[in-house]
N, C-alpha and C positions, 0 to 999 in steps of 0.2 A: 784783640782777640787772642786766646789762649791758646798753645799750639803742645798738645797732648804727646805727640812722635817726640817734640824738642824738649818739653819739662824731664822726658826719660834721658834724652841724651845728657841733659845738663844735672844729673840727679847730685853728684857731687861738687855742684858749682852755687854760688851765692845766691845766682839769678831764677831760682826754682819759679816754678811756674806753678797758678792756681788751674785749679778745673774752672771750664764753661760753664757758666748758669745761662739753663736753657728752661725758657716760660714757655710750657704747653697749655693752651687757652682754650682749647675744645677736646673732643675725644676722639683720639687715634686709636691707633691696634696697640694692645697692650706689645705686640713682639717691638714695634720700634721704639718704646718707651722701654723696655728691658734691654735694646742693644744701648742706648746710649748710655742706661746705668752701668754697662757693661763692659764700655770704654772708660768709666769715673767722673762723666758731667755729673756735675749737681743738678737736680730736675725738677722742677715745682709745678706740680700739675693743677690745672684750672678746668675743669672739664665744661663747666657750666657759666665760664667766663665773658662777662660783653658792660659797655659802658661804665658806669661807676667802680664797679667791683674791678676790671681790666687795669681801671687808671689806675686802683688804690695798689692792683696786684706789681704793676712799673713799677710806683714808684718806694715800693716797702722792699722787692726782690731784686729791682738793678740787674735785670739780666742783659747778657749778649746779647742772644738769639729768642726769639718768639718765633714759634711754631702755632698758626692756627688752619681754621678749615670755611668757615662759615663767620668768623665773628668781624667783626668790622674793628679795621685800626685808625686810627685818625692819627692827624698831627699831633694834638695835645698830648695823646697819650705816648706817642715818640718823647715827647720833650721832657714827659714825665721821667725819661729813663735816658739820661746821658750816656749811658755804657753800650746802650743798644745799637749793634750792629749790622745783623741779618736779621730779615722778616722770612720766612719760610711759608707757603700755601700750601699745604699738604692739599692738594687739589689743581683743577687744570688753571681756570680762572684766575683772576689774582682783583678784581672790580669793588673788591669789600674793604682793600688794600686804597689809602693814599697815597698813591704810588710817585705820586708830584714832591708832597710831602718827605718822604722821602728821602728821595733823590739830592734834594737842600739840604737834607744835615747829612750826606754821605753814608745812609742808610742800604742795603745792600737787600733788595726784595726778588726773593726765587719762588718757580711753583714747580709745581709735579704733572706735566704734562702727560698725556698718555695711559695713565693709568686705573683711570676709571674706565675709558671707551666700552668697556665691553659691559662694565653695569650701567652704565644710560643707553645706551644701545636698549637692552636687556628692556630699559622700565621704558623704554619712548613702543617698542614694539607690543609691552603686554599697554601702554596706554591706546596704542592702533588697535586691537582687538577688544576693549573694554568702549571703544566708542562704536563699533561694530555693533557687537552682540549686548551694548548696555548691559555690562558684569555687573556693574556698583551700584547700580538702581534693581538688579534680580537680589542679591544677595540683600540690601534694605527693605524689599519686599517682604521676604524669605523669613527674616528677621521679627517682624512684626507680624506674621503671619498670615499672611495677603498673598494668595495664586493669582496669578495673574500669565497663565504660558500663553493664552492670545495676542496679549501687546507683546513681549517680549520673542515671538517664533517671527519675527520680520526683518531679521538684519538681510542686509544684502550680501552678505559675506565680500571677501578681499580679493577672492582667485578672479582673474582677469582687469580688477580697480588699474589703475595709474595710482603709484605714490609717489610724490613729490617733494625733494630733498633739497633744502638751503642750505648748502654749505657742505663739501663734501672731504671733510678732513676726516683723523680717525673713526671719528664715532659718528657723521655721516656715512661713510663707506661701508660700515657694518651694517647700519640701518638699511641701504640698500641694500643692498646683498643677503639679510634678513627676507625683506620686502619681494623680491628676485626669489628666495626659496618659496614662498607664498602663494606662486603662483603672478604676482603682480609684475604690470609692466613698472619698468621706475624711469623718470626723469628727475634732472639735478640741473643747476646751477651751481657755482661755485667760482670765485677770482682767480682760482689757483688752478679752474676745469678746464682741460686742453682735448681737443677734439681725440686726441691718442690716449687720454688715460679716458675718454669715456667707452672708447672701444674695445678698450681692454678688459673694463668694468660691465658691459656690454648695455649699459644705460643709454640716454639722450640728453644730450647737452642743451641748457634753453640758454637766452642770451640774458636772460636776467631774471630777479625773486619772481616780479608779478608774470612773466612768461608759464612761470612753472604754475603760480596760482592761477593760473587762468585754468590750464589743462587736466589737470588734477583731481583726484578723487579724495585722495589725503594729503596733506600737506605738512610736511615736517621741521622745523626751525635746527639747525645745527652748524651756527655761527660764532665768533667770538664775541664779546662785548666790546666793543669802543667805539670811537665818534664817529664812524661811519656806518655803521651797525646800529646806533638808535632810533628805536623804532622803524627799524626797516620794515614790519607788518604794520603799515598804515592804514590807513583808509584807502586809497589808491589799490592798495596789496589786496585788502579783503573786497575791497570793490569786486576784482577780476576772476576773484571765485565764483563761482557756481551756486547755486542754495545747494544746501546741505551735503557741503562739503565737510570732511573733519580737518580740525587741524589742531596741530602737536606743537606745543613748545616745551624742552627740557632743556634747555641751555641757559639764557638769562631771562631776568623779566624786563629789561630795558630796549629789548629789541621788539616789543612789543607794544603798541601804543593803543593800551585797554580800554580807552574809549570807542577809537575803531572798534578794537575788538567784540565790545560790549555792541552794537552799531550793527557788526555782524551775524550775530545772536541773533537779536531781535527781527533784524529788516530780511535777514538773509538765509536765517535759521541753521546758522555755523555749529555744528557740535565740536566744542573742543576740549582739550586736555593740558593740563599744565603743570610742572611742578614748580616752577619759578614766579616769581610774581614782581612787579615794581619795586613795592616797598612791601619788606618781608619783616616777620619780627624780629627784635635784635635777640629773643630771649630762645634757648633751647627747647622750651615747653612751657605750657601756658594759653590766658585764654587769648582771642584775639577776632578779629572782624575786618571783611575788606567786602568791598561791594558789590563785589562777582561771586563771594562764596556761595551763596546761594540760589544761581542764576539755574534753573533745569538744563540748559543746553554747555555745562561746563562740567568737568569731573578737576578735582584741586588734589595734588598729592605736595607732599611736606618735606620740599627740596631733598628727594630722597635718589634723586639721580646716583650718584657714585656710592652711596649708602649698599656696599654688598660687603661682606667677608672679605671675599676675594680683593675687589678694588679697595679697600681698608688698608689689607696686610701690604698690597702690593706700593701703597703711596705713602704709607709706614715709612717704609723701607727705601723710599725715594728722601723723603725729607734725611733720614740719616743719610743718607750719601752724600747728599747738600750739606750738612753741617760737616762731616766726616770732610770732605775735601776742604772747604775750608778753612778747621782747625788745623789744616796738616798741610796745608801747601796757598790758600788764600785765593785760591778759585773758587767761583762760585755757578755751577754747575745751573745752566737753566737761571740765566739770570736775565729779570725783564726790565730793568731799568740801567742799563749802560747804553750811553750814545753808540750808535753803531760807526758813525762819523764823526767824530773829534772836530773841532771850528780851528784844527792847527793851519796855519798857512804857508811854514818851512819843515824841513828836516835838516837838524843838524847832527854828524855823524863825527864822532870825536874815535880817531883808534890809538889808545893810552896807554902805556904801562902800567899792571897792575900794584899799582903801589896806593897806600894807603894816604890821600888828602887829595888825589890828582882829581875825580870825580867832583870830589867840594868846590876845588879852585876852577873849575869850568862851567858850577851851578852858581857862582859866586858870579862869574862876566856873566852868567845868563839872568840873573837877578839884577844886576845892576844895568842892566840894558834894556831894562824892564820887560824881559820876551815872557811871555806867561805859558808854562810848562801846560801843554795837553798829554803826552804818554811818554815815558820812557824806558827803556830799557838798558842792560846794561849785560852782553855777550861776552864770557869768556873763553879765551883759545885755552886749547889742550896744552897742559904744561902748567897754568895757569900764570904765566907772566906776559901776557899781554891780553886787552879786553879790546870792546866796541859799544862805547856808546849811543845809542841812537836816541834823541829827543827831538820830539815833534813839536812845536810852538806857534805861538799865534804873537806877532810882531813886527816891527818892523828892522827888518835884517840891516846890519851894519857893517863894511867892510873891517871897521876896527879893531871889532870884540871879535871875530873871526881872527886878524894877523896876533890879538894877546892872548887867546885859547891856544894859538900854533905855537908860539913862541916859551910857553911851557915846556920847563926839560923832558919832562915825562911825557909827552905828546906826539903821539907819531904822525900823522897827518888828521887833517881835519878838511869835509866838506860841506856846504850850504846850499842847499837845491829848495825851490819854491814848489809846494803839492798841490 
């Protein structure tokens, strides 16, 4: 990776440094695509980018860093691009991501947590009111010229409903609290729900998803995607509903298992709302067909959840900071694929004089003792003549290579503790 602060400091030294090639593969806010030309990445924009066109775009541009939103990156297309470093989600999710993939070739994948919340929020509460008052069947009406105010003057309206919230992180907590200005009682689950943040929040805590769908008037999906969260709206789930219940999903379409779903429709007369789906197309626009679009008791919106201005500019502005730190100090902000736990089973702590080979000559007994290096770091004291090395490893420890690390002139003591 290219470090933009260093090519300046080094302007008169041999070692000049190139700019970042950074592949943007969907379409961001034009501001974060002007700040980074405005730092001097090179920037190759793909707005309409997904499968064949993506691989060709790897493997002809060789970038660092990809930036996408919605498009789907596989392994192949990693492999297509040996240079590639960071994978950036401008969005919360990261699920369109191989994020396994990855991780095996030392690939570095960040997202943008946070900064949609308030536009899904936004589209999950005007989807609660459009299954209410059936908006998108008035307006089709409307359209083709059909009155029809007798079917349409029968919602039951919200003020006094129960809504029912799965998942109560950013952009559940707004939904409630939406739900709460409304008029509505709200209950929630959530693995992170503590009896004290729901009193704060002034909800009801249920002990689990089907608790909430049982009691529920509306029901709201606002979970993360992964293997525990599959298909968590099962059959079981829509069982414990009520007939004609509504229920919302804007988060993934994997937590949703559409044939229940479908199941619920039919047996139980579920009006729902979605903007997510199982399998979505891979293309920006275009035709396409799935087996619920035209079910009466479903309304389909075109994964337009974070789709605002607002939440644009703001996740813009998040992937620059993720590539921005990176380039300049090799953190990576929001990053979802580092072990949190390392499989080290020592630390060895080396305090050395900072002299130049002393480091080598201690990774050199660590190499040949075959300990295999999990983190290291490497602390210097003020003054800068003397440091701290700390390395963690997975191995088995040897009194030896412990007394010939000590017995280095430059070595000021050294210890081996098992973690």
């Amino acid at each position: 990776m290219v470090r933009a602060k260093a090519a300046k400091r080094l302007v008169d030294s041999p070692l000049r440094l190139a700019i970042v090639k950074i592949l943007i593969a969907d379409k961001i806010a034009d501001s974060g695509v002007a700040q980074l030309r405005g730092i001097g990445h090179d920037i190759e924009l793909l707005p309409k980018g997904s499968g064949d066109d993506l691989l060709e775009a790897f493997a002809r541009t060789r970038p660092s860093v990809l930036v996408v939103r919605s498009t789907r990156v596989t392994g192949e297309m990693m492999d297509a691009d040996p240079d590639l470093e960071l994978i950036v989600r401008a969005g919360a999710g990261f699920d369109t991501i191989d994020v396994e993939a990855a991780s095996s070739r030392g690939i570095f994948v960040a997202n943008c947590p946070g900064k949609n919340s308030d536009a899904v929020a936004e589209l999950t509460v005007g989807l609660m009111l459009s299954l209410d008052r059936r908006i998108p069947d008035n307006v089709r009406d409307a359209r083709i010229g059909r009155w029809n105010k007798a079917e349409y003057s029968k919602a039951r309206g919200l003020k006094g409903n129960t809504l029912g919230v799965v998942g109560i992180g950013s952009i559940g907590t707004r939904v409630a609290l939406a739900g709460k200005s409304l008029g509505m009682r709200v209950i929630a689950w959530s693995r992170s729900l503590t009896d004290g943040r729901a009193t704060e929040l002034e909800i009801d805590r249920k002990a689990s998803p089907v608790d909430v769908a049982a009691e529920a008037d509306v029901v709201t999906l606002h979970v993360a995607a992964t293997p525990d969260t599959h298909h968590l709206a099962d059959r079981t789930f829509f069982d414990a509903m009520r007939p004609g219940t509504h229920f919302i999903n804007t988060t993934r379409g994997s937590v949703v298992d559409e044939d229940a779903l479908l199941w619920a429709m039919e047996e139980k007369d579920i009006l729902a709302a979605v903007d997510v789906l199982e399998e979505e197309p891979d293309q920006k626009e275009g035709t396409y067909s799935h087996r619920l679009a035209e079910h009466p008791n479903l309304y389909m919106t075109h994964h337009i959840g974070a789709s605002t201005l607002q939440a644009q500019e703001a996740t813009a502005a998040d992937a620059v900071r993720i590539i921005t730190s990176y380039d300049e100090t090799g953190e990576v902000p929001n990053c979802v694929n580092l072990e949190e736990h390392s499989p080290a089973t020592h630390l060895l702590t080396v305090r050395h004089l900072d002299k130049i080979g002393v480091l080598s000559a201690v990774l050199n007994e660590v190499r040949m003792a075959e300990w295999n290096v999990q983190e290291m770091e490497n602390l210097i004291f003020e003054g800068a003549k003397a440091a701290c090395a700390r390395i963690r490893f997975n191995g088995r420890p040897r009194d030896e290579v412990v007394k010939r690390i000590e017995d280095h002139p430059d070595v000021l003591a050294v210890t081996l503790i098992s973690l």
